[in-house]
C-alpha positions as CSV (number, residue, x, y, z in Angstrom):
1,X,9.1,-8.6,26.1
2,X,6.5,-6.5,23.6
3,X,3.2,-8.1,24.2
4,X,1.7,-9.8,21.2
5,X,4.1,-8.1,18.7
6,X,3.6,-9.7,15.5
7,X,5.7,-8.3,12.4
8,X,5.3,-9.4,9.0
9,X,7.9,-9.2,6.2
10,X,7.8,-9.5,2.6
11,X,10.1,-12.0,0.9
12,X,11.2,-10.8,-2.4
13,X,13.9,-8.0,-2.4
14,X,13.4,-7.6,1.2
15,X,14.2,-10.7,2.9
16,X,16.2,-12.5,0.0
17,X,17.8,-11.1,-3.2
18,X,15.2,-13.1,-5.8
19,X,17.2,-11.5,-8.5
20,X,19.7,-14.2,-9.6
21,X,17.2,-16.8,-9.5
22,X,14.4,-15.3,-11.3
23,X,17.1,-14.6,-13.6
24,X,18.0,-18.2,-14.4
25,X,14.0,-19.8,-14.1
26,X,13.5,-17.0,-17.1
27,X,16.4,-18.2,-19.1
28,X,15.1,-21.9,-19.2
29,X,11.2,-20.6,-19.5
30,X,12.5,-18.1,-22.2
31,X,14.6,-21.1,-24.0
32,X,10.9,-23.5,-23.5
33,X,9.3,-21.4,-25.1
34,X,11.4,-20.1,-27.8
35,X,10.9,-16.3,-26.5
36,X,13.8,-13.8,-25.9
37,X,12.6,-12.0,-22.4
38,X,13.8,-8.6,-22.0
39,X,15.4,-10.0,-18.4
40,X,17.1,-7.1,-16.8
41,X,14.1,-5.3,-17.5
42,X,12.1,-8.1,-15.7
43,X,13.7,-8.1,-12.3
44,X,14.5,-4.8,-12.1
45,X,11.5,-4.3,-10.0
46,X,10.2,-7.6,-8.6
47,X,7.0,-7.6,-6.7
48,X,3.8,-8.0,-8.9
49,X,2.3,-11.3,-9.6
50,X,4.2,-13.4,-12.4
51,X,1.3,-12.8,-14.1
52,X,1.5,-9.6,-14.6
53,X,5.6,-9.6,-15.2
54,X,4.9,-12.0,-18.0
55,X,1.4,-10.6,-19.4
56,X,3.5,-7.7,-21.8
57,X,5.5,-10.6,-23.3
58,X,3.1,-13.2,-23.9
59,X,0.0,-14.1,-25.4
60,X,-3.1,-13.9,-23.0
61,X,-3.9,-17.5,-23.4
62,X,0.0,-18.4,-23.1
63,X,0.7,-16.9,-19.3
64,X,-1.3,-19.2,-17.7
65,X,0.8,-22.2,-19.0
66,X,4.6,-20.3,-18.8
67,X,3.1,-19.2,-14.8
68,X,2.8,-23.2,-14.2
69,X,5.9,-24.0,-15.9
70,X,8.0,-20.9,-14.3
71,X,6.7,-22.6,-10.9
72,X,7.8,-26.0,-11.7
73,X,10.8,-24.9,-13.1
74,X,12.3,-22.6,-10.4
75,X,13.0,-25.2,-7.5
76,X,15.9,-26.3,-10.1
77,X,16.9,-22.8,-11.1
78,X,16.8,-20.4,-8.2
79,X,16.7,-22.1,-4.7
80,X,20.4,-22.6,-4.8
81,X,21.6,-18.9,-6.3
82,X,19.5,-16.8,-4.1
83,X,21.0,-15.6,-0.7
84,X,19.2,-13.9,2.5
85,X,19.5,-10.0,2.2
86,X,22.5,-8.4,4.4
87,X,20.9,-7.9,8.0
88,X,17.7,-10.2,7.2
89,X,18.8,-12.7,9.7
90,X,19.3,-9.9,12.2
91,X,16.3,-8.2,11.6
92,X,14.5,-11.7,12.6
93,X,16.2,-11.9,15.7
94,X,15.6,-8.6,16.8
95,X,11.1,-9.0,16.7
96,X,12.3,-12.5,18.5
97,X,14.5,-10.0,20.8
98,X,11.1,-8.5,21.7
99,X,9.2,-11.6,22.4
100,X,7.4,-10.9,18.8
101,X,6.4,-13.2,16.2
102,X,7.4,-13.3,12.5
103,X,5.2,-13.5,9.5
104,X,5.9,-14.0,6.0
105,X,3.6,-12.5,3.4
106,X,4.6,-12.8,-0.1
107,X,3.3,-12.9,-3.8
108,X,5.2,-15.6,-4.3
109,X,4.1,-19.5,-4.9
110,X,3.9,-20.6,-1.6
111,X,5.4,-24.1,-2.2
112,X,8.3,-22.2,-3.5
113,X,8.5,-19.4,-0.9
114,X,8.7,-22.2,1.9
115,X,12.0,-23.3,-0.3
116,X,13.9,-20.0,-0.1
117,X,12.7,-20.1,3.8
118,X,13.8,-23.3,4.7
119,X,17.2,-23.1,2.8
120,X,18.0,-19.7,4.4
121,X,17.1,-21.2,7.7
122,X,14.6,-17.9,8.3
123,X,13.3,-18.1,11.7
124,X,9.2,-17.5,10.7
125,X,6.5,-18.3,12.5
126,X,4.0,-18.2,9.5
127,X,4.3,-18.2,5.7
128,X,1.5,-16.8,3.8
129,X,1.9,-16.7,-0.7
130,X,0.1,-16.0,-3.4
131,X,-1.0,-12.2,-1.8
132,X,-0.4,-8.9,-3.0
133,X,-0.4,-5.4,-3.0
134,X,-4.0,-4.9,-0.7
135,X,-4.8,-8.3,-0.8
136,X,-2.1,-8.6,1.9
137,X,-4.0,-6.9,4.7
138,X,-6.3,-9.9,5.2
139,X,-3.6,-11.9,6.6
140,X,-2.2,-9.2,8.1
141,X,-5.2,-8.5,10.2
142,X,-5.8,-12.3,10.8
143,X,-2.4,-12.6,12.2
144,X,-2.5,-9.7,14.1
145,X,0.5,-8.2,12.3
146,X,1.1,-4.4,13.8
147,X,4.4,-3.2,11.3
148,X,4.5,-4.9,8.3
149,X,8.4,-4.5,6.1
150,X,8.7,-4.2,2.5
151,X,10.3,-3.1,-0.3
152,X,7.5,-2.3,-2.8
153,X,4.5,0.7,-3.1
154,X,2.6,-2.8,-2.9
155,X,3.8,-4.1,0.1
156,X,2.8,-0.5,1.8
157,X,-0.8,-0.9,-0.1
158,X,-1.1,-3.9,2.4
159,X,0.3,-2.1,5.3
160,X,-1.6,0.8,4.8
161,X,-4.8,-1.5,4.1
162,X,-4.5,-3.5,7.2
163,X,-3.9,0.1,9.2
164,X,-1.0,-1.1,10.4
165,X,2.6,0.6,10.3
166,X,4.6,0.6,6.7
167,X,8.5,0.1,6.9
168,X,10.0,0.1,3.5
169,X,13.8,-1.1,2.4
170,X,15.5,0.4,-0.3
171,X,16.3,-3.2,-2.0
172,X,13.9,-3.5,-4.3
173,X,13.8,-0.6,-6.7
174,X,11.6,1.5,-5.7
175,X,12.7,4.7,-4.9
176,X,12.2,6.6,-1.4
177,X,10.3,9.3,-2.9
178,X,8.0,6.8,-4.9
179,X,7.5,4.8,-1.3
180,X,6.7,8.0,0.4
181,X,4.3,8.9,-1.8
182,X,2.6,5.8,-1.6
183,X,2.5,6.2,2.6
184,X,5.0,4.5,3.9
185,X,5.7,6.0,7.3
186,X,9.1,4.9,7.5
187,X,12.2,4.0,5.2
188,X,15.1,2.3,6.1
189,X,18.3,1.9,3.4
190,X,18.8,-2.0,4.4
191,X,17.4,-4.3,6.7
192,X,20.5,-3.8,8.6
193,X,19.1,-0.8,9.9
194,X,15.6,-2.5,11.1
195,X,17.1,-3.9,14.7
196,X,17.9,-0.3,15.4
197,X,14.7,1.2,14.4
198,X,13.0,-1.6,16.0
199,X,14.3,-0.7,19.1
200,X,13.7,2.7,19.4
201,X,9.7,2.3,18.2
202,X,9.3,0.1,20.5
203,X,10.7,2.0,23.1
204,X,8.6,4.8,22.4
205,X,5.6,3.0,22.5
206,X,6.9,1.9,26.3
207,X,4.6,3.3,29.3
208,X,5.9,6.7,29.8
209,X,6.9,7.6,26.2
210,X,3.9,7.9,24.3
211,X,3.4,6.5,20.5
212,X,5.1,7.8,17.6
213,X,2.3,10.1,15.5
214,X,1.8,8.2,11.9
């Protein structure tokens, strides 16, 4: 057992493939409101606010409105067609492995994020939404979060904010050179590679073997 180890995950593109779903809740937000969004565009990088994803296609005083609506919308549309990443189960189990905790810190409506959780039966301790890029490290601090996994130059903004250890996937379009250069200390293709990783940190940091240098 790692005392108080406490790792927090992103959701989107790292543990669950978003992509279908968002998809879909555009189709029936695009067909609302009579606008033709450029979706493979759109989710080809997921991870900034909806805002933000919407703001080049919409009228200011329109996102507000098509943000609510998305929400309400996309329990119908993208609970169902969105599955758990290969290995995010696994990666789970391997911080329970080590007598860790799990935290979930997402952009994402939390109301909605607790759907993908509960449908994918994700073994987390705590769910935090509606935080991103820096705004993340407040959470991670409070719950004491010491690596924090993503897929996004965001999600290492929080890391990096919190001082706390940045392990990026490949799954979410970002590239490894563009996560580098943002300061992620480690990348990982998949989750599937994270138990592995996992255990040889954490042996390292085992009396004897002396911390990895960041």
């Amino acid at each position: 057992m790692t005392r108080d180890l406490c790792v927090g995950f992103d959701l989107d593109m790292t543990l669950i493939d978003t992509v279908p779903g968002f998809r879909d809740v555009l189709r029936a937000l695009g067909s609302e409101l009579g606008v033709q969004f450029p979706i493979e565009e759109m989710t080809a990088v997921l991870g900034p606010p909806l805002d933000l994803i919407l703001q080049p296609h919409l009228a200011q005083d329109a996102i507000q409105p098509a943000v609510d609506r998305f929400r309400a919308l996309y329990p119908d549309h993208a609970i169902e067609s969105v599955a758990a990443m290969a290995g995010a189960h696994d990666a789970l189990a391997a911080v329970r492995r080590h007598g860790g905790r799990v935290v979930v810190v997402t952009g994402k409506y939390t109301p909605n994020a607790q759907l993908h959780v509960d449908h994918l039966a994700l073994d987390v301790d705590h769910l935090e939404g509606k935080v991103w890029g820096v705004g993340k490290a407040d959470v991670l601090r409070r719950e004491g979060a010491s690596i924090y996994v993503g897929d996004h130059v965001h999600d290492v903004e929080g890391a990096l904010a919190a001082g706390i250890l940045s392990v990026s996937v490949l799954t979410g379009g970002c590239t490894r050179e563009e996560l580098y250069d943002a300061g992620t200390h480690v990348v990982l293709d998949h989750l599937g590679e994270f138990p592995d990783w996992l255990d040889d940190y954490l042996g390292m940091r085992s009396p004897g073997r002396g911390s990895p240098q960041l």
